[in-house]
LUMFISE-876288 format. One record per atom (N, C-alpha, C): residue in three letters; x, y, z. Coordinates in steps of 0.001 Angstrom, whole numbers, plus 500000, padded with zeros to 6 digits. Example, Ala and Ser with C-alpha at 12.3 -4.5 7.8 and 13.67 -1.06 7.14 Angstrom:
BEGIN
ALA513190494310507800;ALA512300495500507800;ALA513200496700507800;SER512850497750507080;SER513670498940507140;SER512900500030507870;
This chain:
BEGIN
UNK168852448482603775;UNK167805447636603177;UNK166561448476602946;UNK165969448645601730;UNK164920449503601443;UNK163466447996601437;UNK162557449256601464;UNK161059448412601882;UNK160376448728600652;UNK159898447801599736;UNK158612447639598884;UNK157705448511598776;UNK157012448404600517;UNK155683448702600571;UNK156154450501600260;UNK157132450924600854;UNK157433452510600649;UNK157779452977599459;UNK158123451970598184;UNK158012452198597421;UNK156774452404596300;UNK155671451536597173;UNK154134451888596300;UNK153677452811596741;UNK154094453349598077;UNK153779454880598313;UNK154296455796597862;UNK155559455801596913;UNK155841457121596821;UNK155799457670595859;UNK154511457149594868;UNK154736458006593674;UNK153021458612594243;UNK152020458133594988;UNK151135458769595302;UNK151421460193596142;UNK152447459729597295;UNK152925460584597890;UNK153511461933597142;UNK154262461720595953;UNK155029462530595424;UNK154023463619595036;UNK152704462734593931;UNK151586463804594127;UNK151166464698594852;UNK150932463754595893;UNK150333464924597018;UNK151364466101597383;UNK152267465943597587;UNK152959466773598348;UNK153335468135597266;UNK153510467530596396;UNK153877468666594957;UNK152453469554595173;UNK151183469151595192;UNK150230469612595033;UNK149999470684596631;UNK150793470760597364;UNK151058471193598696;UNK152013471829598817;UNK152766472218597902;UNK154125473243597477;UNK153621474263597830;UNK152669475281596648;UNK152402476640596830;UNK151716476917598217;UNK151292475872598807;UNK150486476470600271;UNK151172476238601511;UNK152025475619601609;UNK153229475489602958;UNK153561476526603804;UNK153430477631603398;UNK153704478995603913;UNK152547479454604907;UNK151506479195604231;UNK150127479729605142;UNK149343478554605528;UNK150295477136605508;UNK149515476162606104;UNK149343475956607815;UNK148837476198608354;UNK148313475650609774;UNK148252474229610558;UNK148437473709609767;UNK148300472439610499;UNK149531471187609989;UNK150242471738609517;UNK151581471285608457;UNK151429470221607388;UNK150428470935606636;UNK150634469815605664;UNK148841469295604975;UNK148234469901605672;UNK146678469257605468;UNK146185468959604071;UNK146865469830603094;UNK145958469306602041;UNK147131468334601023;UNK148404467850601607;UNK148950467382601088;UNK148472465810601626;UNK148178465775602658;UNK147441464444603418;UNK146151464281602720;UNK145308465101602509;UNK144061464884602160;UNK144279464263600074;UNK145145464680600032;UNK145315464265598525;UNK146170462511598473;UNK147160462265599605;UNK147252461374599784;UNK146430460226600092;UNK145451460504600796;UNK144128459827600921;UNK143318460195599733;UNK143115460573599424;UNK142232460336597565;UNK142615458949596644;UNK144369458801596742;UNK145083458225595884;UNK144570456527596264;UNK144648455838595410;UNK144636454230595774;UNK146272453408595931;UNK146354453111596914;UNK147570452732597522;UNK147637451633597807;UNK148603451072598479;UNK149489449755598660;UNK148593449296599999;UNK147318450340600335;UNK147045450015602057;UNK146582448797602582;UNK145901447983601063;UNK144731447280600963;UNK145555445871600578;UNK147012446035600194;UNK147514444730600013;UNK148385443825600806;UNK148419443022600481;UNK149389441936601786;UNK150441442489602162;UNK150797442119603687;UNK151890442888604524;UNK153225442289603139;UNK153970443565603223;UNK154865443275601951;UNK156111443027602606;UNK157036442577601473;UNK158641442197601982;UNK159933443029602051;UNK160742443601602264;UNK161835444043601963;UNK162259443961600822;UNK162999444716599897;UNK163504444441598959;UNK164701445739598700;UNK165419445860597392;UNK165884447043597471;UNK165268447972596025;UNK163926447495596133;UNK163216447788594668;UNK162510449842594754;UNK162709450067596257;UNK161881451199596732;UNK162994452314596294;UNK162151452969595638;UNK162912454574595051;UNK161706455486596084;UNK162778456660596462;UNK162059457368597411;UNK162969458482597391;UNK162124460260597207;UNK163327460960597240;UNK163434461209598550;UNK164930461537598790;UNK165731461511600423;UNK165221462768600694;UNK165331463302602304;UNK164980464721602933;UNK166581465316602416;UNK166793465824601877;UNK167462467409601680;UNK168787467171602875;UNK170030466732602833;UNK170889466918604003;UNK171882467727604068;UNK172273468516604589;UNK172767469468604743;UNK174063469496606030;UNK175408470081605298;UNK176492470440606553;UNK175871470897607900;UNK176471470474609371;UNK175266470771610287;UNK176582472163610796;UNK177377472536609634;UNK178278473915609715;UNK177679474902609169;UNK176399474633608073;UNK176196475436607481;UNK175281476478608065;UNK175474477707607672;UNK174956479198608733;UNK173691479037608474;UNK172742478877609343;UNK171623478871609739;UNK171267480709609549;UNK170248480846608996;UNK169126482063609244;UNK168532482544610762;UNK168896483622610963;UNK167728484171612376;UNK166591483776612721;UNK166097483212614073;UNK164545482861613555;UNK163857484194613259;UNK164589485491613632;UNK163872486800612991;UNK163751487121611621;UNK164726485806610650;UNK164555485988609145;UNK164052485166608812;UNK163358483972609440;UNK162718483134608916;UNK160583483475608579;UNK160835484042607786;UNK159465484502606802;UNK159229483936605514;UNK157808483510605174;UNK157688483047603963;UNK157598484223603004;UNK157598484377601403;UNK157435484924600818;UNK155803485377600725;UNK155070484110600966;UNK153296485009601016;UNK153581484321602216;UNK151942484737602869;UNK151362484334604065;UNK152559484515605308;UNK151860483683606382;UNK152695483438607710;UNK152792481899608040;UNK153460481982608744;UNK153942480386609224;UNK153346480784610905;UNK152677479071611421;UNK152121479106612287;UNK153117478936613646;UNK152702479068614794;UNK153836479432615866;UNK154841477641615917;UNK154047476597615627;UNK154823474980615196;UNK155806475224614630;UNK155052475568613080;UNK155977475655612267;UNK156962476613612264;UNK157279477589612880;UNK158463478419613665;UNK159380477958613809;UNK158778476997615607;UNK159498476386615740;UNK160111475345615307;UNK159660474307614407;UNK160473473351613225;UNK161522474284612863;UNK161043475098612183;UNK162252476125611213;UNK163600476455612041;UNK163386476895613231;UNK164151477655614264;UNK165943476924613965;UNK166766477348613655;UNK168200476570613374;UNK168202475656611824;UNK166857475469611403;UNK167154474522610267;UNK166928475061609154;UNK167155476253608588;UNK166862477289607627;UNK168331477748607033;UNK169198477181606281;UNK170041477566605547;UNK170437479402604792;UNK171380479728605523;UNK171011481266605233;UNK170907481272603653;UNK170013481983603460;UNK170141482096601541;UNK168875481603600778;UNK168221480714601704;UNK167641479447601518;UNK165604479581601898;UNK165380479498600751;UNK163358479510601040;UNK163356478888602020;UNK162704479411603265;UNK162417478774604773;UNK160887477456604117;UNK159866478103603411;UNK158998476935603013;UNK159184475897602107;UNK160962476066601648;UNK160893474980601448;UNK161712473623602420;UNK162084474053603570;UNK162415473755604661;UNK161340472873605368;UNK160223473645605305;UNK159164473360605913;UNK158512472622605643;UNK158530472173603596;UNK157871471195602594;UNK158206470008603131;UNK160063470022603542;UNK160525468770603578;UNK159753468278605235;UNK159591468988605938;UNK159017468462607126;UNK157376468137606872;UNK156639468456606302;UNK155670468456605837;UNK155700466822604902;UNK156158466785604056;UNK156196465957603278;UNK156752464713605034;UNK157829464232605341;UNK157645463666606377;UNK156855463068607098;UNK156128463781607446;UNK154390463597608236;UNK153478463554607287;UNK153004463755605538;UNK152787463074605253;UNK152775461501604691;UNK154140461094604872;UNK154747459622604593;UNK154216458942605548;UNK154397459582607049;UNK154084458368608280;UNK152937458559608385;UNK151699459271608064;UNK150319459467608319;UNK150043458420607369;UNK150335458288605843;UNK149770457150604989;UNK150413455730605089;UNK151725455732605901;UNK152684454715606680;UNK151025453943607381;UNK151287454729608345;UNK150635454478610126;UNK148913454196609475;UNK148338454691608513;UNK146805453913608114;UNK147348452931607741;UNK148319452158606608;UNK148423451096606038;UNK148845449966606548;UNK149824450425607412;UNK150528448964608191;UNK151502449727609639;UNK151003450381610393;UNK151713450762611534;UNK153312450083611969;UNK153267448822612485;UNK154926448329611795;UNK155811448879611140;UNK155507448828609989;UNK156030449062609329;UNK156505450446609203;UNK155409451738609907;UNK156119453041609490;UNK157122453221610579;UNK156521451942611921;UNK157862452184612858;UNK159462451849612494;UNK159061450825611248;UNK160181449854611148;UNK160904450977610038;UNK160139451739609349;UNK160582452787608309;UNK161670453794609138;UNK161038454272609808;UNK162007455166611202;UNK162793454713611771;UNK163254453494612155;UNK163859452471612619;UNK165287452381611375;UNK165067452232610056;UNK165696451768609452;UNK166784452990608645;UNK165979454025609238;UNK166049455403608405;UNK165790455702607068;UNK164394454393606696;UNK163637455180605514;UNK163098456109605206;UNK162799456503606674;UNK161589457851607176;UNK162850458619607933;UNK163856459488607468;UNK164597460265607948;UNK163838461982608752;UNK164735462103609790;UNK164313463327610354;UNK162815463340610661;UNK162351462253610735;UNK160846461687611923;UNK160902462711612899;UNK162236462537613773;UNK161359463163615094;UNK161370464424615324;UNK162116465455614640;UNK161198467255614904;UNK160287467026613812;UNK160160466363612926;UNK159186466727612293;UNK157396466276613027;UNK157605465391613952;UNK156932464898614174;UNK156578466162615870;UNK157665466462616214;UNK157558467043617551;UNK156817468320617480;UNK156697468928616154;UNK156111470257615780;UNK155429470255614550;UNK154890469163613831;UNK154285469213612459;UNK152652468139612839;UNK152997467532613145;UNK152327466252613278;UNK152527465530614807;UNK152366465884616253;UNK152545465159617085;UNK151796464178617242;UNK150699463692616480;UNK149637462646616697;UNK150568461214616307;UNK151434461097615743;UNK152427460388615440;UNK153698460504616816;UNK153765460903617440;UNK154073461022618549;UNK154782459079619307;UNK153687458433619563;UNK154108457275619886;UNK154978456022618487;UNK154887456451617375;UNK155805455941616448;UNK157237455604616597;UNK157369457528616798;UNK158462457895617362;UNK159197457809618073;UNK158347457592619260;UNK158827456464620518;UNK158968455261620683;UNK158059454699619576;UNK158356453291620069;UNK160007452636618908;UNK159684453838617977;UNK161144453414616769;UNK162211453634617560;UNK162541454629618272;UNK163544454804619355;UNK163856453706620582;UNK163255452555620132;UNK163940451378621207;UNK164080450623619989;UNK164061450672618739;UNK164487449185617821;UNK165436449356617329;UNK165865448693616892;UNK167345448259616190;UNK167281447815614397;UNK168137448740613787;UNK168413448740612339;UNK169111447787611850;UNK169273447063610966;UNK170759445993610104;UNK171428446655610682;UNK172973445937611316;UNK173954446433611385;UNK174737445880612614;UNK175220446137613574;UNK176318445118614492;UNK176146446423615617;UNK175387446272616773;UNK175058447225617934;UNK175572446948618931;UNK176428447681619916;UNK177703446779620765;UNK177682447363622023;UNK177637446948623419;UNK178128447352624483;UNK176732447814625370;UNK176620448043626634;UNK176069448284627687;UNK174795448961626871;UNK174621449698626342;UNK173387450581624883;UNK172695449860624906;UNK172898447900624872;UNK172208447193623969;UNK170781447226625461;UNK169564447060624941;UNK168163447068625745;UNK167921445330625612;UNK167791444968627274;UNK167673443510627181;UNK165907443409626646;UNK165791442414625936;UNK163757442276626195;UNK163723441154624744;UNK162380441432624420;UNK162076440310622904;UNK161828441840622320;UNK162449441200620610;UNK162325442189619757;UNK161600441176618651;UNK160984442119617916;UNK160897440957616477;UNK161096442002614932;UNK161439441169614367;UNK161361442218612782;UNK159990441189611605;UNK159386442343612042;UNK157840441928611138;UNK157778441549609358;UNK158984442393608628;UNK158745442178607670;UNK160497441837607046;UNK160838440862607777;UNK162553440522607198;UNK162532440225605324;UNK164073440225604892;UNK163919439803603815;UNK164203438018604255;UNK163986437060602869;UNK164809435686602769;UNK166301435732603478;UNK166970436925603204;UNK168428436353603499;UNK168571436764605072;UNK167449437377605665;UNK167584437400607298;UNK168704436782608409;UNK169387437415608934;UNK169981436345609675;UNK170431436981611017;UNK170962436573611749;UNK171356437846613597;UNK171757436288614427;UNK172421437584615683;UNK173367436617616688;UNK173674437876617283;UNK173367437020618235;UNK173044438080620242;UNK174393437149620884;UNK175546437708621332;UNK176719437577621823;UNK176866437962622936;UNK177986437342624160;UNK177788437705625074;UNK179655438749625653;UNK179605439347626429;UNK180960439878626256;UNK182375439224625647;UNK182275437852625941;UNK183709436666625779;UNK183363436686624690;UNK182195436905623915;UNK181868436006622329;UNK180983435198622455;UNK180744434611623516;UNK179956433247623543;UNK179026433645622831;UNK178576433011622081;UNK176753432823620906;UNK175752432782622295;UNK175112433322622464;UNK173780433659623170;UNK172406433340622416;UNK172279433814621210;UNK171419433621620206;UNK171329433612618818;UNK170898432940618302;UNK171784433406616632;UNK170309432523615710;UNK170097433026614582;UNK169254432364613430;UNK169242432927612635;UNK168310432568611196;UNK168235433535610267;UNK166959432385609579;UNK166166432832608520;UNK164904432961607776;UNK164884433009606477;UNK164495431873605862;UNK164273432135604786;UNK163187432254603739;UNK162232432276605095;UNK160655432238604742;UNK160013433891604344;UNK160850434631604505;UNK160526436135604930;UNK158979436799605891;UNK159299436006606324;UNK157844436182607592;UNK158595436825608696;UNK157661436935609576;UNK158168437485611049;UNK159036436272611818;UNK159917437093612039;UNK160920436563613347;UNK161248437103614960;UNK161420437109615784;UNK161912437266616922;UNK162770436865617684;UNK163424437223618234;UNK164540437214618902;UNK164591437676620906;UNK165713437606621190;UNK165515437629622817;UNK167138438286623101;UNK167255439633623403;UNK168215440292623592;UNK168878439575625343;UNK169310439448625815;UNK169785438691626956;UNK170323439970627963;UNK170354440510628839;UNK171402440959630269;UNK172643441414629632;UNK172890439859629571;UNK173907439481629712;UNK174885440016628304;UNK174155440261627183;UNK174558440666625860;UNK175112441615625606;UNK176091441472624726;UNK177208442783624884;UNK177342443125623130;UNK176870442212622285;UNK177281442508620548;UNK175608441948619856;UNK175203442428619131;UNK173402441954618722;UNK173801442317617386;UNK174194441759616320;UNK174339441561614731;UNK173050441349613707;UNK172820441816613053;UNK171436441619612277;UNK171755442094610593;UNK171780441352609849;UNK171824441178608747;UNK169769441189607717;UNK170146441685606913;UNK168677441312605887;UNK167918441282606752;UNK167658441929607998;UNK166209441815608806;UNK165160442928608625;UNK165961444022608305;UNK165436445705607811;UNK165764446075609108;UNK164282445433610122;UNK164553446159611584;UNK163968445349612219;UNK164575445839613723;UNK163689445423614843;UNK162585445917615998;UNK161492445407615993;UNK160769446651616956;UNK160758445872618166;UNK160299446567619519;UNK160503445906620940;UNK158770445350621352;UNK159221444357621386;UNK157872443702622067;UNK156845444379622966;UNK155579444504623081;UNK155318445175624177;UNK155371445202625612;UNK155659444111625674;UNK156253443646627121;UNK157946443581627485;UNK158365444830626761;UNK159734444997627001;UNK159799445701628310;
């Protein structure tokens, strides 16, 4: 299920980051003037919390065989400048032999700028982006590019995506999904089958839910995602 609101970001985004190509190599802080151009742009920040849809075009991070021969971190050099001791380490294993290390580095860059203009506009939501895997490869990018994003990361790592999540894994607590579509719907099961919890929405507003102990199957349809209450 793709998100709206990431779709009014990404043609500002696309700007910025293009405009942050030639300097990736000798950037310091991963990414600074591709953020600062993102903030120039007039964006989606200022409008009503938006809905799900599958209207969001967004280009994907770059994926790659995890067979494919990685570069030395002793060959990982930009063509100008230097890369800072972070950005090293980002690179370290994820550098395709053959392959421009800055532009390795763009795609992590570009990353942390998505959740920096995410996290001003509607925080939720950039969790629910990471959550859903709109915002792919979040967390090294975040562990060595951008750690100020740091708790995003953490808190997307307890929610739950569309899809049917099964067995002892499941985290008992209240979850809610902030920005469901109309066709929303879920059911919290208990090992036998028994229905534990079940609804669905056709208002596309916020919903919540109550994962149980006792729950062994948690199904979620059209919700995008779920984030964990703070009192989980």
């Amino acid at each position: 299920m793709r998100h709206p609101f990431l779709a009014s970001t990404a043609v500002a985004l696309a700007t910025a980051v293009l405009a942050a190509c030639g300097s990736s190599g000798g950037s310091g802080d991963g990414g600074k003037e591709a953020a600062a151009a993102a903030d120039s742009t007039p964006s989606a920040a200022t409008t009503a919390s938006p809905t799900p849809s599958a209207a969001r075009t967004a280009a994907p991070a770059p994926r790659r065989s995890s067979t494919t021969p990685k570069a030395p971190a002793g060959d990982i050099t930009p063509a100008t400048g230097s890369f800072t001791k972070k950005q090293k380490e980002y690179l370290t294993d994820r550098v395709p032999k053959g392959m421009d290390p800055a532009a390795v580095l763009q795609t992590g860059q570009e990353t942390c700028d998505r959740l920096r203009y995410l996290v001003k506009a509607d925080r939720d939501i950039a969790v629910a982006a990471i959550v859903s895997g709109e915002v792919a490869d979040a967390k090294p990018a975040v562990t060595h590019l951008c750690p100020q994003h740091q708790d995003v990361v953490d808190e997307a790592a307890l929610g739950y995506a569309d899809g049917t999540h099964k067995g002892a894994g499941l985290r008992p607590g209240r979850y809610r999904a902030p920005s469901p579509t109309k066709a929303c719907s879920w059911q919290v099961a208990a090992a036998d089958g028994k229905e534990l919890e079940s609804g669905s929405s056709g208002t596309g507003g916020q919903v919540e839910i109550t994962v149980a102990r006792s729950a062994r199957t948690f199904t979620s349809t059209g919700c995008y995602a779920w984030l964990p209450q703070g009192d989980n």
